[in-house]
C-alpha positions as CSV (number, residue, x, y, z in Angstrom):
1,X,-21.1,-54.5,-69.4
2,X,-18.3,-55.8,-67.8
3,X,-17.6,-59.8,-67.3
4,X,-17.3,-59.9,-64.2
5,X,-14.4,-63.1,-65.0
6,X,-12.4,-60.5,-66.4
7,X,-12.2,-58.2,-63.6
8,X,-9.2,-57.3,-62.0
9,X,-9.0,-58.7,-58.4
10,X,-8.8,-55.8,-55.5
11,X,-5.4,-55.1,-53.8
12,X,-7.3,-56.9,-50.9
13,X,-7.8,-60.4,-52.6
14,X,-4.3,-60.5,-53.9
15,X,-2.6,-59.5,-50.1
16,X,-4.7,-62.5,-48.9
17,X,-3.8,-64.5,-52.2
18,X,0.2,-63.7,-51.6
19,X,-0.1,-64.2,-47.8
20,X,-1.8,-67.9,-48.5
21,X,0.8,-68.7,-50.6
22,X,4.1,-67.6,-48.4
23,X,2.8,-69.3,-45.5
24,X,2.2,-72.3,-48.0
25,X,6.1,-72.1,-49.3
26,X,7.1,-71.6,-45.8
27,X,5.6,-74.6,-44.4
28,X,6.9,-76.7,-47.1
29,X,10.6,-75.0,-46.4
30,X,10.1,-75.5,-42.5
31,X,9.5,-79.7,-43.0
32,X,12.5,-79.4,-45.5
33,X,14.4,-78.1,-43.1
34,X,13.6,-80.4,-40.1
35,X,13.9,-83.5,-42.8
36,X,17.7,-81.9,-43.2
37,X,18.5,-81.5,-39.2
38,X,17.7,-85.4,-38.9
39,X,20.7,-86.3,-41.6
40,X,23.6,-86.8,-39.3
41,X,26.0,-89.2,-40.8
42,X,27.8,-89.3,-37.2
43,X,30.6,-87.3,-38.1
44,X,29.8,-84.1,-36.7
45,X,31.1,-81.2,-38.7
46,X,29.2,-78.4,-36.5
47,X,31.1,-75.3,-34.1
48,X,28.9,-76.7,-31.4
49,X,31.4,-78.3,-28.9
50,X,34.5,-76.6,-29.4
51,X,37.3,-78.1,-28.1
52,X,40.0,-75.6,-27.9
53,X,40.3,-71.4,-27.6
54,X,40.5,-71.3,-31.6
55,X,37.0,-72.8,-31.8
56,X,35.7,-71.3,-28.6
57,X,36.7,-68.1,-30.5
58,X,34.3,-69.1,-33.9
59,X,31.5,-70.6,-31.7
60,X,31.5,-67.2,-29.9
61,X,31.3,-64.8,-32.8
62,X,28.7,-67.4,-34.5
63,X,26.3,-66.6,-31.4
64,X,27.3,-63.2,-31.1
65,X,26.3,-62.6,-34.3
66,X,23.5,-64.5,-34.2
67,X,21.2,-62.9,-31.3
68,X,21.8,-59.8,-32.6
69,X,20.6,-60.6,-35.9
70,X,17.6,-62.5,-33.5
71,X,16.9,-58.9,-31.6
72,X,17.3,-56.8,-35.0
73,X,14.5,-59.0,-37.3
74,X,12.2,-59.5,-34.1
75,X,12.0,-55.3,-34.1
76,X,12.4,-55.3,-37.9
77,X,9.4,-57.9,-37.8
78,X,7.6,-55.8,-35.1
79,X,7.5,-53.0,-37.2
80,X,6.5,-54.2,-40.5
81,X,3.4,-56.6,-38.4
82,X,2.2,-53.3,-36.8
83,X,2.1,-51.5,-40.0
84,X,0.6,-54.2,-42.3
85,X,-2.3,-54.3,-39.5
86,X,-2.5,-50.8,-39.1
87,X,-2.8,-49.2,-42.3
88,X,-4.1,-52.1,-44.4
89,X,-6.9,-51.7,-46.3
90,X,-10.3,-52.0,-45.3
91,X,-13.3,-53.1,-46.4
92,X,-15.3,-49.8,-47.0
93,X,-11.8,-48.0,-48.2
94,X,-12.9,-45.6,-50.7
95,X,-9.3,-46.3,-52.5
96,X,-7.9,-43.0,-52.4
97,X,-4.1,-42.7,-52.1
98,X,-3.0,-42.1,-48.7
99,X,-1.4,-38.7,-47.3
100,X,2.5,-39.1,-49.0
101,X,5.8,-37.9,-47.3
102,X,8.7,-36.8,-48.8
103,X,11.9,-36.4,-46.7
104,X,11.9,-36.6,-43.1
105,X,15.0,-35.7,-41.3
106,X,14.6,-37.6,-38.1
107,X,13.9,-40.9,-39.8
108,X,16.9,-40.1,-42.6
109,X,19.6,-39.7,-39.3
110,X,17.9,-42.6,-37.4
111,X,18.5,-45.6,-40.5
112,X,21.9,-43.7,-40.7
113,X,22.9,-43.8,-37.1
114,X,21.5,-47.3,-36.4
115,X,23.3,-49.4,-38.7
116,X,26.2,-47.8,-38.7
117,X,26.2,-48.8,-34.9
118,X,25.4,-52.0,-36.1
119,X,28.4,-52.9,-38.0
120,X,30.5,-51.3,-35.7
121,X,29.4,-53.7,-33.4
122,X,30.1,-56.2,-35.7
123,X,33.4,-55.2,-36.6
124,X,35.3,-54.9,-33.3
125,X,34.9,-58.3,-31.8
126,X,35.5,-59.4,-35.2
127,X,39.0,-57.8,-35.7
128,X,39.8,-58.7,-31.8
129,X,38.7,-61.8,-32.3
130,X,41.2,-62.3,-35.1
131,X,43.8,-60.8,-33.4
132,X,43.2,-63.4,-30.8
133,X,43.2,-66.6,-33.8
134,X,46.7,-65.2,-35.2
135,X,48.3,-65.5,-31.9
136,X,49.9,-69.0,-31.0
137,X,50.3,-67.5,-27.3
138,X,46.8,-66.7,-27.1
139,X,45.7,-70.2,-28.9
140,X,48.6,-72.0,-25.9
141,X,46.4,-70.1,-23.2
142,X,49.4,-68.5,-22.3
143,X,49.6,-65.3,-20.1
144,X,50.3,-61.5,-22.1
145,X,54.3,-61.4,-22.2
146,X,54.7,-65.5,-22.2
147,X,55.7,-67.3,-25.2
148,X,55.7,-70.5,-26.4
149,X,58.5,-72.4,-27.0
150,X,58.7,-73.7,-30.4
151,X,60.5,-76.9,-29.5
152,X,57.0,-78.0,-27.9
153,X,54.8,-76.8,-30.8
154,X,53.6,-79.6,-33.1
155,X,54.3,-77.9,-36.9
156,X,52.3,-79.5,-39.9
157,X,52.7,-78.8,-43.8
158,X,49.6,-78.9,-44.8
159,X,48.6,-79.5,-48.5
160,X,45.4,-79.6,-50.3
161,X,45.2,-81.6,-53.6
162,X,41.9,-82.8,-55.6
163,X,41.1,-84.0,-53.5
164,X,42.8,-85.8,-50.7
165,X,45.2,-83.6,-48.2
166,X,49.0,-84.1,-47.2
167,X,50.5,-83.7,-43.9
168,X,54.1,-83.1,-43.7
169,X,55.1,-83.6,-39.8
170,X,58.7,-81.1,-39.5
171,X,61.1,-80.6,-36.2
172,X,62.1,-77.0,-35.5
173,X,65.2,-76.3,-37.0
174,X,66.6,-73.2,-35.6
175,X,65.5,-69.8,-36.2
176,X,65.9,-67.6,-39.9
177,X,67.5,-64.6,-38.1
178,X,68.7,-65.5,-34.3
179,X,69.1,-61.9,-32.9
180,X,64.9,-62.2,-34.0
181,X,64.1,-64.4,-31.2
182,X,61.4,-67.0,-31.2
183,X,58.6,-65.1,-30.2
184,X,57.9,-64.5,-34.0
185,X,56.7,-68.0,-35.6
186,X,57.2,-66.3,-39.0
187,X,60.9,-67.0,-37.6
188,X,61.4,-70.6,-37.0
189,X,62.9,-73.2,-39.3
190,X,61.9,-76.7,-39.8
191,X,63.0,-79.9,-40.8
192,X,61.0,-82.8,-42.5
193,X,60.4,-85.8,-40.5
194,X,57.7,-87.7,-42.6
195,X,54.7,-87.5,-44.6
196,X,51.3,-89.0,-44.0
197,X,47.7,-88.2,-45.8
198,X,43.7,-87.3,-44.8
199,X,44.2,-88.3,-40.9
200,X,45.9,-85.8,-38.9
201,X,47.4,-86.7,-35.2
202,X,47.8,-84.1,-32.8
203,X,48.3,-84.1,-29.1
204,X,45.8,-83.0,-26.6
205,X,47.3,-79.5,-24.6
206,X,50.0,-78.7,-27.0
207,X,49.7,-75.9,-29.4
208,X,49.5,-76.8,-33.0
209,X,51.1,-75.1,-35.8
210,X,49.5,-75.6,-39.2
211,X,51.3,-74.3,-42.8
212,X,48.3,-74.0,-45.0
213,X,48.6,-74.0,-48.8
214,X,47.5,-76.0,-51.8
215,X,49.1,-78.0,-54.9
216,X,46.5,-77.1,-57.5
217,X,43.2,-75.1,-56.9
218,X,42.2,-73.3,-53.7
219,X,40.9,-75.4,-50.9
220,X,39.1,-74.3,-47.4
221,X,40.6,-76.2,-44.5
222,X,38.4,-77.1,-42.0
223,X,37.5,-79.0,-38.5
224,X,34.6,-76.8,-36.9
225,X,35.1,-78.2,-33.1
226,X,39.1,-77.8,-33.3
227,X,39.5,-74.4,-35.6
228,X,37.3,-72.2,-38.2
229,X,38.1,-72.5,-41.9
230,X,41.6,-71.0,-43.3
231,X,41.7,-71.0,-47.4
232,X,44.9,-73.3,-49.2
233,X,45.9,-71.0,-52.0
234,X,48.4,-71.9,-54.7
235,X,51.6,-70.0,-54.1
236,X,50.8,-68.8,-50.7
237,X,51.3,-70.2,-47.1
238,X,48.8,-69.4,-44.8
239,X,49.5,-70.2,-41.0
240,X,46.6,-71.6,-38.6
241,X,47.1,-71.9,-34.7
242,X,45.1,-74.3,-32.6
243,X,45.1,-76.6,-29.1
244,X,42.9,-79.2,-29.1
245,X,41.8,-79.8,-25.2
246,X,40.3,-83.4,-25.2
247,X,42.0,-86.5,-26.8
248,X,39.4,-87.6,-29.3
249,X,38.4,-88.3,-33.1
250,X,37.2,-84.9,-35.1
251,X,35.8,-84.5,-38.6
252,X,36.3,-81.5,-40.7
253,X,35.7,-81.0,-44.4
254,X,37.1,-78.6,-47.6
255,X,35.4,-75.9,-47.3
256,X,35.6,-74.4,-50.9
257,X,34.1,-76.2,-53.9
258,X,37.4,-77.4,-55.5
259,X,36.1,-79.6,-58.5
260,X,33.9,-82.9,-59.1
261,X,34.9,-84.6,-55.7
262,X,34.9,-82.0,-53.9
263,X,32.4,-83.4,-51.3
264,X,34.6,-85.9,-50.9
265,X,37.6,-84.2,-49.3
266,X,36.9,-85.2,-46.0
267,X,39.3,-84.7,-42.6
268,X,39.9,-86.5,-39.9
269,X,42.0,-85.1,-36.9
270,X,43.2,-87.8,-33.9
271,X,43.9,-86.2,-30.9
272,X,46.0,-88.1,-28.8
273,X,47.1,-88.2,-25.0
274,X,50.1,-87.2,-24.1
275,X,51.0,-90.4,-22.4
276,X,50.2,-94.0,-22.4
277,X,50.2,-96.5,-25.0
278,X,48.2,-94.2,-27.4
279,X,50.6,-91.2,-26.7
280,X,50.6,-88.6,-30.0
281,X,54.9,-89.5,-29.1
282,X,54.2,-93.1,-30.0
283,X,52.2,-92.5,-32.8
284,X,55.4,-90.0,-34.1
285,X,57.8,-92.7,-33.5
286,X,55.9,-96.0,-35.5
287,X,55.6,-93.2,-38.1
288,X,59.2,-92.6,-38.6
289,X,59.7,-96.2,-39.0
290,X,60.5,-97.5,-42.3
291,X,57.7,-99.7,-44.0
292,X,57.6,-103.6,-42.8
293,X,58.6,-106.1,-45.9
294,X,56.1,-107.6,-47.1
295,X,54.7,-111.2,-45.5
296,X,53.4,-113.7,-47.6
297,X,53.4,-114.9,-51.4
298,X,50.4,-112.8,-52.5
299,X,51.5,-109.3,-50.4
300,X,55.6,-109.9,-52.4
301,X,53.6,-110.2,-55.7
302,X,51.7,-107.0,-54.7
303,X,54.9,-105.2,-53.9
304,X,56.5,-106.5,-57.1
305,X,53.2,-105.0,-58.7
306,X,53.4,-101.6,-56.7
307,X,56.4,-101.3,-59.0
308,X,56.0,-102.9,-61.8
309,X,52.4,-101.1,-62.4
310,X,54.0,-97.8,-61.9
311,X,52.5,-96.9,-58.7
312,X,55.8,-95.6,-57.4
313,X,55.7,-92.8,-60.3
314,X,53.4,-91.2,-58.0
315,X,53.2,-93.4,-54.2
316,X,56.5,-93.4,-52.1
317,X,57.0,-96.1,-49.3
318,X,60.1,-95.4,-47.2
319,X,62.3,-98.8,-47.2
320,X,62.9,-99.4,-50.1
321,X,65.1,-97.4,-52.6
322,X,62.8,-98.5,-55.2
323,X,59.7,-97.6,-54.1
324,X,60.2,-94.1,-52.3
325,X,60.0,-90.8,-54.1
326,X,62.4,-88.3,-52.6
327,X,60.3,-85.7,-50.8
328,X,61.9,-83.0,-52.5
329,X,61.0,-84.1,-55.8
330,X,57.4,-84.5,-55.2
331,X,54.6,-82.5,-57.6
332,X,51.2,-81.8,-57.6
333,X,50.3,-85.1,-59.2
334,X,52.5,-86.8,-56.5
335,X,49.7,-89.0,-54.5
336,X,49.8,-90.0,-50.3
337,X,52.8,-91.7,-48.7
338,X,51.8,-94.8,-48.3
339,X,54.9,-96.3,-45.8
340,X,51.6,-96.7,-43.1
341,X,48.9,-97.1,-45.1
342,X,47.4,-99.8,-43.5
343,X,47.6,-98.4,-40.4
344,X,45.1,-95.6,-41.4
345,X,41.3,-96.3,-40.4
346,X,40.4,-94.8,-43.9
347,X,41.3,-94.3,-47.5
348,X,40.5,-91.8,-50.2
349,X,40.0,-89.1,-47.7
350,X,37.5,-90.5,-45.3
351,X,35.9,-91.9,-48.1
352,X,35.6,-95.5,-47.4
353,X,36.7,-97.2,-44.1
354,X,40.5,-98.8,-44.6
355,X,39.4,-102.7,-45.6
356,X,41.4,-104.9,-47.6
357,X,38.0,-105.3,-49.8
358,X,37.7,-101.4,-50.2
359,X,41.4,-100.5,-50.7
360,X,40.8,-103.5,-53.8
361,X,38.0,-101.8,-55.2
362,X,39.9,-98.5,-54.8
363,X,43.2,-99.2,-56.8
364,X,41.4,-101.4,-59.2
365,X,38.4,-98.9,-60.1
366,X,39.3,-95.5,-58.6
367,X,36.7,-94.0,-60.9
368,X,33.8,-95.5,-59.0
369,X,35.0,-94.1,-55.6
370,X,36.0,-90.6,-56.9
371,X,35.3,-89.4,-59.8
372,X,38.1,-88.2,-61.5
373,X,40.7,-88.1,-59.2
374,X,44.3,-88.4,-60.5
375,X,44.6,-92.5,-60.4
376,X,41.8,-92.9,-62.5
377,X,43.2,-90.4,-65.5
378,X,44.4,-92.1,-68.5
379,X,47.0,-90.1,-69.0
380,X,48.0,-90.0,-65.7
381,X,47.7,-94.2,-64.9
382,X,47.6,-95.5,-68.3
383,X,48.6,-99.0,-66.7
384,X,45.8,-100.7,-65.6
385,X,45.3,-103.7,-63.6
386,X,43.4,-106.2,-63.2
387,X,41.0,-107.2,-60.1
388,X,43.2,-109.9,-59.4
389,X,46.1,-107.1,-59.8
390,X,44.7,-105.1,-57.5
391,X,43.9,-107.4,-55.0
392,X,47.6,-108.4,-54.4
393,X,48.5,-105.0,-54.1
394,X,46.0,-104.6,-51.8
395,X,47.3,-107.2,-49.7
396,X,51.0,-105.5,-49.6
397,X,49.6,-102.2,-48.8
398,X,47.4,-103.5,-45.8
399,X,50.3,-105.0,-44.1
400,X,51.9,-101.5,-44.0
401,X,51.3,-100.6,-40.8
């Protein structure tokens, strides 16, 4: 006699078993997810909102691709629902294997045909697309056969480093070969005019030239509303276009896991008006400034710590012929310029806001804030300082503005 404990549970019981628990699993997944949409640190790092062609171009494909992945799992879906309900089994089912088919020419051509369409359709608008995000004419909404003219495009070095990211601001220069023309960027020379860290300025209208590459390990350079993501590779230069439409503050992010901070190599791009008191030609102007001497007792005692402490093995501040590094020399260890420090709204690449208090906290124990980022290697800063230390370096940088 058989127990019935140890009998097998019919194909039946388990489909209703299985179904019970996906449904279970997926409402769990569904509250996870609406628990995730409601984190929004108010830095919004989403394609919705673009603000210029370059984004316009991402936002596009993203819903593009996304209805017709909608229309392909709602027939997908269709199918599978009809067939579960129509052929499963029933309660007086005598358990006989159905009727089997093998090979059937018609359905063989149609799961050929169909998604071979399908990436086909994927693939054009794609490459166009592309097409479209490698041209700086396209990206200045300029005409087929206009140009832009390179003394009006804004030209950024930009350099990832674990894990903060440089900004060298360069002039056009002149061109490599001059019977080339200027409609090739690939063709244009620059000069260097300063450096600056985390915080990018643009203008609002003017086409934006960024020269993408990285110091150390390969970055992903990304502000969703102003462009798509565009790797920073080691040894390579990689060029992004973009025009941002609307002055504004937008928030972008590395895109590639880079190491232990990696979460914390934040951007923030300022896009300024082209006139007015908060012109992007104002903001270029109080950059190219030298750095202001220091005011006070405690901010001079900083400065003479800057030095003294070795920061200026790795820091420059243009002034001073003892504290700036020539930007020729500079390495992948060399750290921000910090000539306008204090006139950032943030340190350690968006990671704090740009307080006395924090920037303190940040020189004395850089550990705390990023985990094992450059300053806070031994071998790297094997000078340490004290709170008080830090604190009067603190108060020069702060004043830097």
């Amino acid at each position: 006699m058989v127990n019935p404990q140890d009998a097998s549970p019919s194909p039946l019981t388990t489909a209703r078993q299985l179904a019970g628990a996906w449904w279970s699993r997926a409402a769990v997944a569904a509250l996870g997810l609406a628990a995730l949409a409601g984190c929004d640190s108010g830095k919004q790092r989403d394609i919705f909102g673009a603000q210029g062609p370059s984004a316009e171009i991402s936002a596009w494909m993203y819903n593009y691709i996304f209805w017709m992945m909608v229309v392909i799992f709602v027939i997908v879906a269709a199918i599978f629902t009809y067939a579960v309900f129509r052929f499963r089994e029933k309660e007086n089912d005598d358990g006989a294997m159905p009727k089997q088919t093998h090979g059937n020419l018609k359905a063989e051509i149609a799961w050929t045909i169909v998604p071979t369409f399908i990436v086909i359709g994927i693939m054009v608008p794609t490459v166009t697309s592309i097409d479209k995000l490698m041209d700086i004419n396209h990206m200045a909404g300029l005409a087929e056969g206009e140009f832009v003219d390179p003394n009006q495009v804004v030209y950024v070095e930009v350099i990832g480093k674990q894990w903060w990211w440089e900004y060298d601001y360069r002039a056009f220069n002149g061109l490599k070969d001059p019977e080339a023309g200027t409609t090739d960027p690939a063709n244009w020379t620059h000069e260097h005019m300063f450096s600056t860290a985390n915080e990018l300025h643009v203008p609002a209208g003017v086409p934006v030239y960024l020269n993408i590459t990285s110091a150390d390990v390969i970055h992903a350079f990304w502000v969703p509303r102003l462009f798509g993501k565009r790797d920073a590779t080691p040894g390579r230069q990689y060029p992004l276009y973009f025009m941002a439409r609307e002055p504004g503050v937008y928030y972008g992010q590395c895109a590639e896991l880079c190491g232990e901070s990696h979460a914390l190599m934040a951007i923030k791009v300022f896009v300024h008006p082209t006139e007015g008191p908060d012109s992007y030609d104002k903001w270029v102007e109080s950059q190219k400034q030298p750095a202001a001497a220091p005011v006070g007792a405690l901010a001079e005692q900083g400065k003479e710590l800057f030095i003294s402490k070795g920061c200026i093995a790795c820091h420059s501040v243009r002034g001073d012929e003892r504290t700036e590094i020539n930007y020729a020399s500079r390495s992948r260890t060399t750290g921000p310029d910090l000539t306008h420090v204090g006139s950032r709204t943030t340190i350690a690449a968006i990671t704090m806001p740009n307080t006395k208090e924090n920037l303190t906290h940040w020189i004395w124990k850089p550990g705390e804030v990023k985990g094992n980022a450059i300053m806070a290697q031994e071998r790297y800063n094997p000078t340490k300082v004290t709170e008080e230390e830090a604190a009067a370096i603190a108060s020069y940088l702060i004043r830097l503005k």
